[in-house]
C-alpha positions in Angstrom: 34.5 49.8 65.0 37.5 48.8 63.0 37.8 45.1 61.1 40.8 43.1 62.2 43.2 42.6 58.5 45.4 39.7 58.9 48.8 39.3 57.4 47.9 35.8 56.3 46.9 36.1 53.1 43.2 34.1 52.1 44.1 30.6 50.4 41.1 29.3 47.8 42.0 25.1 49.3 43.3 24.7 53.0 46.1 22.1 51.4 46.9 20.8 47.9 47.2 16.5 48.2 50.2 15.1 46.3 50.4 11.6 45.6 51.2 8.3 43.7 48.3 7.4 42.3 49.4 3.9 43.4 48.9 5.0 47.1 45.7 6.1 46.0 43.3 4.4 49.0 45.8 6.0 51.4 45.0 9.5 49.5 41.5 8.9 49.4 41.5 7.9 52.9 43.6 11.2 54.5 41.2 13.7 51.9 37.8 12.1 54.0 39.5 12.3 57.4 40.5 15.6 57.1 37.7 17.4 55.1 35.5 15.3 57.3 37.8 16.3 60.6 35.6 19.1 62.9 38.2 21.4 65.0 37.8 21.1 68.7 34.9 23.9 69.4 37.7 25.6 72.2 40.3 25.9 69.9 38.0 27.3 66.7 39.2 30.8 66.3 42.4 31.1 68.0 44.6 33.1 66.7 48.0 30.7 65.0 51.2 32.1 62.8 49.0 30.1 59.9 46.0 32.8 60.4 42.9 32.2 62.7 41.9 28.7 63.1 38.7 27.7 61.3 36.0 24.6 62.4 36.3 22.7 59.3 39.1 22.0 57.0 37.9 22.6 53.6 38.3 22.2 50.8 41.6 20.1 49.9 42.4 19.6 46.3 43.2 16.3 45.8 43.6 15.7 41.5 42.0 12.6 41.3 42.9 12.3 37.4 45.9 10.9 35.4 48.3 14.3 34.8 49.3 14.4 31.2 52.7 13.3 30.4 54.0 16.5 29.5 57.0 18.7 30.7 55.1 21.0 33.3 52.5 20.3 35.7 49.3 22.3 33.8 47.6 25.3 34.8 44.6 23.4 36.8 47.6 21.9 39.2 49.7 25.2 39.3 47.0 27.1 40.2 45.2 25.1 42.9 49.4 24.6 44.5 49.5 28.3 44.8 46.1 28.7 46.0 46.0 26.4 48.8 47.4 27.1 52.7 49.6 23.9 52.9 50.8 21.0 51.1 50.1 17.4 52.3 52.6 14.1 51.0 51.3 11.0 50.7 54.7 9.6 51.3 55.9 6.1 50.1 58.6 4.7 47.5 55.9 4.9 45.4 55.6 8.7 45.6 59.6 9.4 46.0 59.9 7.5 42.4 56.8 9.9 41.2 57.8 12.4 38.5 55.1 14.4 39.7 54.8 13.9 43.2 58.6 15.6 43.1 57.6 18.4 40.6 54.0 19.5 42.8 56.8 19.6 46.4 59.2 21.9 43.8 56.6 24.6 42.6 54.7 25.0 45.8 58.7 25.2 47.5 59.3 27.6 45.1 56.3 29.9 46.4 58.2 30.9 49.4 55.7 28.3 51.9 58.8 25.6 52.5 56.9 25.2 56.1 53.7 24.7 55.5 54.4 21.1 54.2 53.8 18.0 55.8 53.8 14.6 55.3 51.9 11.2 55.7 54.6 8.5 55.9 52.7 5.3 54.6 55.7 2.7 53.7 59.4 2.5 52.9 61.9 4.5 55.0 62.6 8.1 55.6 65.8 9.2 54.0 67.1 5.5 53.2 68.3 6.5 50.1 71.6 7.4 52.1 71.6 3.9 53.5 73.5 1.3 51.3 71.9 -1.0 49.5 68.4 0.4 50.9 67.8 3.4 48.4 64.6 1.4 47.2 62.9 2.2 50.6 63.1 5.6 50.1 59.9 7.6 50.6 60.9 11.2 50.3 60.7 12.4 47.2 64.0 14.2 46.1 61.9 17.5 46.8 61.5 16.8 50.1 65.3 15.5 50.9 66.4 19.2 49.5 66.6 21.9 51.8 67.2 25.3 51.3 69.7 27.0 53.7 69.3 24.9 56.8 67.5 21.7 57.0 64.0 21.5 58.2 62.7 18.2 58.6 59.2 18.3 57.0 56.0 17.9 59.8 55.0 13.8 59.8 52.7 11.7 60.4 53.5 8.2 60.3 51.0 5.2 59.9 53.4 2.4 59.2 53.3 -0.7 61.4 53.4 -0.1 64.8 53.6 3.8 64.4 50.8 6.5 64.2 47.6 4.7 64.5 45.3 6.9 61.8 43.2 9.3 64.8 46.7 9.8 65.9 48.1 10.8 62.3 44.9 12.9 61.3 45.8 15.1 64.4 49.1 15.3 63.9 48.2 16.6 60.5 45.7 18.8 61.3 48.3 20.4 63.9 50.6 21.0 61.2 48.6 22.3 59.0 46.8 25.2 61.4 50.2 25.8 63.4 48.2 24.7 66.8 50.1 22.4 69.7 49.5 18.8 68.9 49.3 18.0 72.6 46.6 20.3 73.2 44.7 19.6 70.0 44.6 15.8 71.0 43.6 16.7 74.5 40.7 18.4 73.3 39.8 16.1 70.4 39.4 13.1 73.5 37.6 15.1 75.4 35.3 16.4 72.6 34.6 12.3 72.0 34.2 11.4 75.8 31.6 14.7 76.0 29.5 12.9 73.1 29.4 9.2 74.7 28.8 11.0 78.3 25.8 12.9 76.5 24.2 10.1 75.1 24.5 7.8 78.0 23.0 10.8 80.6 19.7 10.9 77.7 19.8 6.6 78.4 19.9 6.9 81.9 16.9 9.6 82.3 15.1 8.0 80.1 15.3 5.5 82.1 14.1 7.1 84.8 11.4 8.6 83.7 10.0 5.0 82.2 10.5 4.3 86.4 8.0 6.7 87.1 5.6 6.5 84.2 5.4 2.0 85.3 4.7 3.4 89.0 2.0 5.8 88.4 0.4 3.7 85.7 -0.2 1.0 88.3 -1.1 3.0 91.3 -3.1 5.6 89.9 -6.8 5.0 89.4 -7.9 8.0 87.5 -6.8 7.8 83.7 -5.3 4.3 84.5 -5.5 3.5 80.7 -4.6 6.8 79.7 -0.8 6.5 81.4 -0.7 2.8 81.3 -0.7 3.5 76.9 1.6 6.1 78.0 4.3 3.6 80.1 3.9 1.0 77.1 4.5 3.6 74.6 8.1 4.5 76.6 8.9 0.9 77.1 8.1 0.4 73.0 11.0 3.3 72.5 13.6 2.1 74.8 13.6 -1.4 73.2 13.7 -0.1 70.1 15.1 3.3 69.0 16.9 3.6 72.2 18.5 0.1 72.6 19.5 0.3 68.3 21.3 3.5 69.1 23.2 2.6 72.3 24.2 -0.6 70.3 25.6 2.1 67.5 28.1 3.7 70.2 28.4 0.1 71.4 26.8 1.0 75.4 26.2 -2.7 76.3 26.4 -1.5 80.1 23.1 1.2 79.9 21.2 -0.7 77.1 21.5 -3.5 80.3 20.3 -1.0 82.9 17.2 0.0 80.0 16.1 -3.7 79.8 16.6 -4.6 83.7 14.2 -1.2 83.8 11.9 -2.6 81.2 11.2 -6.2 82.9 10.6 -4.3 85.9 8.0 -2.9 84.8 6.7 -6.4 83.2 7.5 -7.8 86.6 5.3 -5.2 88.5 2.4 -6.3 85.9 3.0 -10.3 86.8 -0.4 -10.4 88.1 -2.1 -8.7 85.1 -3.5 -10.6 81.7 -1.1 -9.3 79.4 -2.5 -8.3 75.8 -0.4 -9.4 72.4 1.2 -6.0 72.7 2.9 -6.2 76.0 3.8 -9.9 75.4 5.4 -8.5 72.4 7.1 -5.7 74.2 8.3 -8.6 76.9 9.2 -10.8 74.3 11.2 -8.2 73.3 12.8 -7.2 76.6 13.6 -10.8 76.9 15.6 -11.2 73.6 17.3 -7.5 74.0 18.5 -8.6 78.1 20.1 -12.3 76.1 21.3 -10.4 73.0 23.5 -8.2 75.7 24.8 -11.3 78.0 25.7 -12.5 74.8 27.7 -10.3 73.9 29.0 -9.5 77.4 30.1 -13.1 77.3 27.5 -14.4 80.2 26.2 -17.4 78.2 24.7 -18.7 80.8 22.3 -15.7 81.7 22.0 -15.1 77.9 20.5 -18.8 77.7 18.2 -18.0 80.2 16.6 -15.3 78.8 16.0 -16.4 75.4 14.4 -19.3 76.8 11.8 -17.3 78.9 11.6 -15.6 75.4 11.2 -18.7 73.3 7.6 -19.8 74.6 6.1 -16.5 74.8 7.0 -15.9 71.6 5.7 -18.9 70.5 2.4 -18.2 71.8 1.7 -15.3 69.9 3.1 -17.1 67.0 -0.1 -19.4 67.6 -2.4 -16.8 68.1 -1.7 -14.9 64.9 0.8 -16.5 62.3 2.0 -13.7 60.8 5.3 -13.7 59.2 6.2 -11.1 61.9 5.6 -13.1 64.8 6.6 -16.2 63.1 10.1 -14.7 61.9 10.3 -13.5 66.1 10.2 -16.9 66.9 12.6 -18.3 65.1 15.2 -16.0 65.5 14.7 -16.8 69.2 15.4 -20.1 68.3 18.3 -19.9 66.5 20.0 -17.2 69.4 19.5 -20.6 71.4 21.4 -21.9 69.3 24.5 -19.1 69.0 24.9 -20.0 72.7 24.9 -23.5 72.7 27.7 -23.0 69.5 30.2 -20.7 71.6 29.6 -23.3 74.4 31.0 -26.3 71.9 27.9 -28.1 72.1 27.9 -28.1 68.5 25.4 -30.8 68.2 22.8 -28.9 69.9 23.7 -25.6 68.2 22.6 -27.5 64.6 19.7 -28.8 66.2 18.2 -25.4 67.0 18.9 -24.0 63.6 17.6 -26.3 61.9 14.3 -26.1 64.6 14.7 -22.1 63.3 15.3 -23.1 59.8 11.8 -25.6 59.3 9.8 -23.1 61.1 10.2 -20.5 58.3 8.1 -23.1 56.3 5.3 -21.8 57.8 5.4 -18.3 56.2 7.1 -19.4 52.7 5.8 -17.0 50.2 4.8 -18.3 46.7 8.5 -17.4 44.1 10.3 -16.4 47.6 9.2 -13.1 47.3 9.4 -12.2 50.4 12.4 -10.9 51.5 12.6 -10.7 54.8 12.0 -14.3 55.3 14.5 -15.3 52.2 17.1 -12.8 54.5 16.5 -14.9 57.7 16.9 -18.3 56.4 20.2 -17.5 54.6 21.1 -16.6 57.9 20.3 -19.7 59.3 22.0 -21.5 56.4 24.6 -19.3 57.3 24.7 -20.5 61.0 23.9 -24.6 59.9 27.4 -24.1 58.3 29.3 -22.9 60.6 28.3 -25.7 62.7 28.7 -28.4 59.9 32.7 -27.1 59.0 33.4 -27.4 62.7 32.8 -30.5 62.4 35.1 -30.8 60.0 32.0 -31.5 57.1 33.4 -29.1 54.4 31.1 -30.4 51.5 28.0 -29.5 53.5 29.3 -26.5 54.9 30.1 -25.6 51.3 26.6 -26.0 50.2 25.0 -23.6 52.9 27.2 -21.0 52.7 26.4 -20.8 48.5 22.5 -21.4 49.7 23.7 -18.2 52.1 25.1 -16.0 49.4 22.5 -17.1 46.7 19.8 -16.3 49.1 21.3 -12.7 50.0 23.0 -12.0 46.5 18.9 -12.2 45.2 17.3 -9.6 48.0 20.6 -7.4 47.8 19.4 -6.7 43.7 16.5 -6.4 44.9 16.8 -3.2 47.4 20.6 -2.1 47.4 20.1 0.1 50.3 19.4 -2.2 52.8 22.7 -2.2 55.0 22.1 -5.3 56.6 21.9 -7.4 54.2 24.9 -6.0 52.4 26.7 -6.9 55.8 25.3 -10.3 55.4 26.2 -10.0 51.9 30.5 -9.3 52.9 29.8 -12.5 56.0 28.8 -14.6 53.0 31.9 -13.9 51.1 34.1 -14.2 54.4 32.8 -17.4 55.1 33.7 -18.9 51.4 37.3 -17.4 51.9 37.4 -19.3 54.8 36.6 -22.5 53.4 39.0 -21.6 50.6 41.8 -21.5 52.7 40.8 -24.8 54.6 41.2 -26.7 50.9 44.6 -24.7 50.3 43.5 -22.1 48.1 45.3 -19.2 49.0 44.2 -17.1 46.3 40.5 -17.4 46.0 40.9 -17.2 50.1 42.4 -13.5 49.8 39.6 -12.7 47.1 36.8 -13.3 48.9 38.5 -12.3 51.9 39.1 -9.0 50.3 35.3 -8.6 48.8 34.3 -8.7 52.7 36.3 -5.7 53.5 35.1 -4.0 50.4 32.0 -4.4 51.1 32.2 -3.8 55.1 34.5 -0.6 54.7 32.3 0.9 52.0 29.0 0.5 54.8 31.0 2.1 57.4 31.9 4.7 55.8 28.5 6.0 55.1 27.6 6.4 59.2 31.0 6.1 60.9 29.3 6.4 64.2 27.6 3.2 64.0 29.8 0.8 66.1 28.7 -2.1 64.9 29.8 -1.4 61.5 33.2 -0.9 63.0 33.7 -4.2 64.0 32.8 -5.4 60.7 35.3 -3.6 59.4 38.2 -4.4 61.8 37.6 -7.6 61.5 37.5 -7.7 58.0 40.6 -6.1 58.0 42.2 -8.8 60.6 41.3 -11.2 58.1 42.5 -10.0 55.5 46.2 -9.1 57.2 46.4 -12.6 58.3 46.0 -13.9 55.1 48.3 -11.6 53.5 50.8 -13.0 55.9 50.3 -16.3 55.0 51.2 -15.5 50.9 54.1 -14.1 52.5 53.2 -10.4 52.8 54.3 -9.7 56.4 54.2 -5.9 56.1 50.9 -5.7 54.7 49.5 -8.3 57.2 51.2 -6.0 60.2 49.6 -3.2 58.6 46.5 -4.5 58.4 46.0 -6.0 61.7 47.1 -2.9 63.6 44.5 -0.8 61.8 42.3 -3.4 63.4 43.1 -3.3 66.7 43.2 0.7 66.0 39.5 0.8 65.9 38.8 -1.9 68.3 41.0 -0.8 70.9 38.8 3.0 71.8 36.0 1.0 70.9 36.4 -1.6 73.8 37.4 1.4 76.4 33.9 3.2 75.8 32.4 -0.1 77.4 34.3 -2.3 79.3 31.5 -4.9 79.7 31.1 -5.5 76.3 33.7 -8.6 76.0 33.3 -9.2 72.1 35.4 -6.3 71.6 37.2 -6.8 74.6 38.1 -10.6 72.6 39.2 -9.0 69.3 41.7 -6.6 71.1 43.2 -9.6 72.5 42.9 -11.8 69.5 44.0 -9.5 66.8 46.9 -8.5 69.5 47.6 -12.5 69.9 48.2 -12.5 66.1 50.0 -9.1 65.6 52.5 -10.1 68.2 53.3 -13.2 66.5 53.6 -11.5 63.4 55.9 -8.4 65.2 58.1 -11.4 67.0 58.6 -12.8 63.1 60.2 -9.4 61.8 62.2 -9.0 64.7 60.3 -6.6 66.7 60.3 -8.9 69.9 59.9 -5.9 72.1 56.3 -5.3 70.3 55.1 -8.6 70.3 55.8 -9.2 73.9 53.7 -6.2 75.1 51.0 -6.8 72.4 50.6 -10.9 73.5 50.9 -9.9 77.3 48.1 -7.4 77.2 46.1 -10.1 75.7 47.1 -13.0 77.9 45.5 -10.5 80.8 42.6 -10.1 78.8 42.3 -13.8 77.8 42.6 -14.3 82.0 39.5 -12.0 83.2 37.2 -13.2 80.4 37.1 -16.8 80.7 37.1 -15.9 84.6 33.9 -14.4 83.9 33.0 -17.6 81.7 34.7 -20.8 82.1 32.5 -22.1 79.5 33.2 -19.7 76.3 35.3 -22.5 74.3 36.1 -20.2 71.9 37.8 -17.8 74.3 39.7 -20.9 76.1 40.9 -22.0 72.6 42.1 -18.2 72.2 43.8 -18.0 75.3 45.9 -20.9 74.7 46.7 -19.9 71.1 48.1 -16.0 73.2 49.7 -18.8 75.2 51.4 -20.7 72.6 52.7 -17.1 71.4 54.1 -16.4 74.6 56.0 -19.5 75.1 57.5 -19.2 71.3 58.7 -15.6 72.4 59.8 -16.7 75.6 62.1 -19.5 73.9 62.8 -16.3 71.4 64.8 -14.8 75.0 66.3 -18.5 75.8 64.2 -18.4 78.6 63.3 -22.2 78.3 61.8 -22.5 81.8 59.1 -19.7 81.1 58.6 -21.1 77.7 57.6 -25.0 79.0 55.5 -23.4 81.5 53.5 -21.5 79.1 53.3 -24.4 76.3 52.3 -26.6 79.4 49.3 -24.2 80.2 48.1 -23.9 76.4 47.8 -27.8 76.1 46.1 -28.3 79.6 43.6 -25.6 77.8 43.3 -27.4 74.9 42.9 -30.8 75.7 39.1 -31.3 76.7 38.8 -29.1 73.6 40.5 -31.4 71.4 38.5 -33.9 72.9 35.1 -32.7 72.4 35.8 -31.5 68.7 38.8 -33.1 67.3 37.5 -32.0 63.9 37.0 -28.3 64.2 39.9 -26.7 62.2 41.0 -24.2 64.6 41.2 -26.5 67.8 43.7 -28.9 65.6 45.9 -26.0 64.5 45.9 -24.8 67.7 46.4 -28.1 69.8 48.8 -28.9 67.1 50.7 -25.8 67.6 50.9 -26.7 71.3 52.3 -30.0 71.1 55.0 -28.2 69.1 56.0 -25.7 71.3 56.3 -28.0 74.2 58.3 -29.8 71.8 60.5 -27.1 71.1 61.3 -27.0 75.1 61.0 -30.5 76.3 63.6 -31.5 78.8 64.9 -34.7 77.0 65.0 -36.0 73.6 62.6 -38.8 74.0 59.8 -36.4 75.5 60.2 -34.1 72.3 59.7 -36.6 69.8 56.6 -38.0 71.3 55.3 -34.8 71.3 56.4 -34.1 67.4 54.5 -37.7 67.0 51.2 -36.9 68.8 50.7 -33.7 66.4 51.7 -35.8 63.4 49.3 -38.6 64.9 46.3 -36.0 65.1 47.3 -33.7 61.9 46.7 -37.4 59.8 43.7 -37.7 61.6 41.8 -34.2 60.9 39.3 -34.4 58.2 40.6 -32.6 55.6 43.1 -31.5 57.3 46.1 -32.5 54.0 44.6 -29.5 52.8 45.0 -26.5 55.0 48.6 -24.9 54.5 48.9 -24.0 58.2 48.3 -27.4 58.9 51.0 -28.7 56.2 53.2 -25.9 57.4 53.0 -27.6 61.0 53.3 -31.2 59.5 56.9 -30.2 57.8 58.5 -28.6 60.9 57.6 -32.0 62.9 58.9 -34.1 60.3 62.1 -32.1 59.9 62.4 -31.9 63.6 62.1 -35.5 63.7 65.0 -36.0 60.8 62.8 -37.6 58.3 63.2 -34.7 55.7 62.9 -36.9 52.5 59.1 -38.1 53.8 58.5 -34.0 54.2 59.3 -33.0 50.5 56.1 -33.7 49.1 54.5 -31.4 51.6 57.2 -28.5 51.4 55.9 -29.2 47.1 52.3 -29.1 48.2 52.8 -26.0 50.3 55.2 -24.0 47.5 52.2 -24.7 45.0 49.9 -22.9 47.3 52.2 -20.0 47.5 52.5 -20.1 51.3 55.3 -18.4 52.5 54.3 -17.7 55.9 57.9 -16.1 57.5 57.8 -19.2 60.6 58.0 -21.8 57.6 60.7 -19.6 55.5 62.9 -20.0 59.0 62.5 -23.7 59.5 63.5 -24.1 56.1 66.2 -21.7 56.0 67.3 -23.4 58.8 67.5 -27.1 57.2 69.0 -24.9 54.1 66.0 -26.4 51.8 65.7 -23.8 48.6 61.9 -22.8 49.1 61.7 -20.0 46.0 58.9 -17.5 45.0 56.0 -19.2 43.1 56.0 -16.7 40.2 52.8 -18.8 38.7 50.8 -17.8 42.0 51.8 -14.2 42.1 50.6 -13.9 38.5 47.6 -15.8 39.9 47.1 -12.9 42.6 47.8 -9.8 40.3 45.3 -11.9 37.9 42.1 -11.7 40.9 43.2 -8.2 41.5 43.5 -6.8 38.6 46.3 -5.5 38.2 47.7 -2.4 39.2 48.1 1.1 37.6 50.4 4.0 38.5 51.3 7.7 38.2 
């Protein structure tokens, strides 16, 4: 038997990674997703002008040190550029102005392997350095712009705004770099990823069938009755823990629903029976895991009515034995009561129930706090009393319970560093105190604590990337973020980041379409991308992004009428529509769909006139029906009722968004020496949202850079360094 030689010769690194050590995150980013990346098991083998294709792509050199400033590269970089198969470009106008990103594309050019480069577009503009006066927003480094003997456009991937999204990028890559079809490599990477969610739903669903026959026979069999019923129990004890935990991972809302409707069965069947503390425990917990997935499906309603067939069992046992276990079971089940009554605006009752939850917790209060798991669930209830007390509109008291809230987790997180969820809590904490930041104007500390979430959230998915639920921390971390960045006048980066949002939520929600949180941020993070695509001028983008969501907005609160935070979303996707509707002169569409976001807001406004996000939004509203009115008279009393209710809000002088809104009325309305002090008040926060740049463009007001708040942002991020 004779070996097979290949004419490929055998490489040492399966690429080389060049790049700016400013784009370092994007480097850091494309050297996991590709050592991490696992070749499609069909495709593993076949034989490529690149040489065999292998099931793992490693290792990449990626020189994650400062090069010396000297005239050559060195021998560690020569020699790991002519030992590896390909060459990858982080490209940006970072990397084309890089010494050394243009020397590493000349040497390995100059061993003979011209086509085995490719490149990661990450900002500026391919080839815009033959584009007057846009030679700045060149990403190529000069390397890469010079061919030799005919040109060859260098194999890219391109994650800018609205481009690649990063699955989409890594296989375009990964094409390039193994010589396979990028069609057919993407075919089977989907189906590789359907196979995986198809195999652990067919282990749910006959599991669940088995637990189906184990219930029966335990009740109709006399002989070893105890033996199986322990048997059943045991079953029922796995799928409402292990099992339900990792559907919720791969986000399966539909089959963890089937596993709990088969687990009360089985309770049901046993109706008759004098249930021990274990299976009250187990139907306790079938009880909460059924809510827990309405909830999250959006069904309020049946979510309320599970919890409270929950609420007195579980207090019950909580007579019978007080430990912290059972005591901690009840609570939580309080405060879930709670979570509904808050996403069904009946904010009043929401505090009431945690701060029931809350004052329960007494009951268990170890001496010094020491015990953590008690010290964890009350910060989330501190957590939850402030969400409540800031929608309405107290921001001193919310204040104090979010700092009680990150105290509280800040303590236990020293404590045991490994526990994930409470670093998650941890990142929510610092969200929520971003949030409140921006509500008093400050911009800055907003983005910092804003940006310590994502840290935080991004560095926990990465260590199990499978876990879903760590996902949508992360995207919408990252949706935060963008739209701050945005706001500080940042457009690009705010695009940026909001698409990378929706680019995980969006295969996320199509694994499960009954679970409508996900199905929300697609539509939500879509609402706010288009209005950011319709500000730069990509009206085309916008439009398809804020229809998509207006559909989804439509079918959820069709499922649930009552989901006031959906309504209020749906008229803010409205609000977007209309403003890119007037965008087309299309005036009639444009009242019609201002006219349907106020009829959604008003009984919104009414009940809550001092929750932040219903004023900006009903605010917003008036506006755009402003914008469109048929006569003079009706626009002004519109621009009046939002300036009535903007002087109304609690606290409301302080929010930019609100002050951005305030200035456009006033200017609208002519009275542009009673707006300076505002436009003053915003240009000291260093808002520079694009909509305000226009109306002030417009009114030709000078609105410059603040160069003391950018100094003030470089400050909290301290600084940036460059190769």
């Amino acid at each position: 038997m004779t070996a097979h030689t290949s004419a490929v010769p055998a490489f040492r690194y399966r690429a080389f990674l060049s790049y700016s050590h400013r784009d370092e995150t994007w480097a850091r980013w494309l050297h996991k997703a590709l050592e991490g990346y696992v070749v499609p098991r069909r495709l593993v083998g076949q034989r490529t002008p690149f040489g065999p294709v292998p099931r793992r792509l490693v290792p990449i050199f990626r020189d994650s040190d400062e090069l010396a400033t000297a005239g050559d590269l060195g021998g560690k970089v020569n020699e790991a550029l002519a030992e590896s198969a390909s060459l990858l470009v982080v490209c940006s106008p970072n990397a084309a102005s890089s010494h050394w990103v243009n020397e590493e594309v000349a040497a390995f050019k100059r061993l003979g392997r011209e086509d085995r480069i490719c490149c990661l577009i990450v900002s500026g503009e391919p080839n815009a350095s033959q584009m007057p006066a846009r030679e700045a927003e060149e990403c190529f480094a000069p390397a890469l712009r010079q061919r030799s003997g005919q040109t060859v456009e260098p194999i890219a991937a391109d994650v800018r705004p609205g481009k690649d999204t990063r699955a989409e990028a890594t296989c375009r890559l990964v094409a390039g770099m193994l010589g396979l079809d990028l069609d057919a490599l993407k075919r089977r990477d989907y189906q590789r990823r359907a196979r995986r969610a198809m195999i652990l739903s067919g282990v749910a669903v006959c599991i669940t069938a088995i637990t189906g026959a184990l219930a029966v026979a335990a009740l109709v069999a006399r002989n070893d009755a105890e033996r199986r019923q322990k048997e059943a129990e045991d079953l029922v004890a796995f799928m409402l823990g292990d099992l339900n935990d990792k559907l919720a991972q791969v986000s399966r809302l539909d089959i963890m629903e089937a596993v709990d409707d088969k687990a009360m069965a089985y309770f049901e069947a046993r109706s008759g029976e004098a249930m021990g503390p274990r299976a009250l425990e187990q139907r306790v917990a079938a009880l909460e895991n059924i809510g827990s997935v309405r909830l999250d499906q959006g069904k309020l309603a049946a979510a309320m009515t599970s919890y409270r067939a929950a609420l007195p069992l579980a207090e019950r046992l909580a007579a019978i034995t007080p430990s912290t276990e059972r005591v901690l079971a009840h609570a939580e089940l309080q405060s879930y009561i709670g979570l509904v009554y808050w996403r069904q605006g009946n904010l009043g009752a929401a505090q009431d129930s945690f701060v029931s939850a809350n004052t329960m917790l007494d009951r268990v209060r170890s001496p010094g706090g020491s015990d953590h798991a008690v010290t964890f669930q009350r910060a989330v209830f501190d957590n939850n009393i402030g969400n409540v007390m800031e929608a309405r509109g107290n921001l001193e008291g919310a204040d104090v319970q979010y700092r009680k809230s990150l105290d509280a987790v800040r303590h236990i997180v020293a404590a045991q560093p490994g526990n994930v969820e409470w670093n998650e809590w941890l990142g929510t904490a610092y969200n929520n105190l971003g949030r409140l930041a921006l509500l008093r104007g400050n911009l800055s500390d907003a983005l910092t604590k804003y940006t310590e979430d994502e840290r935080i959230q991004v560095r926990l998915a990465a260590a199990d990337p499978k876990d879903m639920s760590r996902q949508t921390r992360v995207l919408t971390a990252h949706a935060i973020v963008g739209r701050t960045q945005a706001l500080i006048g940042d457009l690009a980066s705010g695009m940026e980041r909001l698409q990378r949002a929706l680019d995980i939520a969006a295969p996320m929600a199509l694994v499960d379409a009954s679970n409508a949180d996900l199905q929300e941020l697609v539509a939500l993070y879509g609402t706010q991308l288009a209005r950011l695509r319709r500000l730069d001028g990509d009206l085309l983008a916008a439009t398809r992004l804020a229809t998509k969501a207006e559909l989804t907005f439509t079918r959820l609160i069709r499922m649930d009428p009552n989901n006031t935070a959906w309504k209020r979303e749906y008229a803010e996707t409205l609000i977007e529509r209309a403003e890119q509707s007037r965008a087309i002169d299309d005036v009639a569409a444009a009242r019609k769909q201002a006219q349907a976001a106020a009829h959604e807001l008003a009984p919104l406004f009414a009940q809550s006139p001092d929750d932040q996000a219903t004023l900006l939004a009903m605010a917003a509203g008036w506006m755009a029906q402003a914008n469109v009115a048929t006569d003079e008279a009706t626009a002004r009393g519109l621009r009046e009722k939002a300036l009535l209710a903007l002087a109304s809000g609690k606290r409301a002088g302080d929010d930019p968004r609100l002050l951005a809104l305030k200035t456009e009325a006033l200017l609208a309305l002519g009275r542009k020496r009673e707006a300076t002090p505002t436009i003053e008040r915003l240009w000291a926060t260093g808002y520079r949202d694009s909509a305000l740049l226009s109306v002030l463009s417009a009114q030709e007001i000078d609105y410059p850079p603040n160069e003391n708040f950018q100094r003030q942002l470089m400050a909290t991020d301290g600084g940036a360094g460059g190769r």
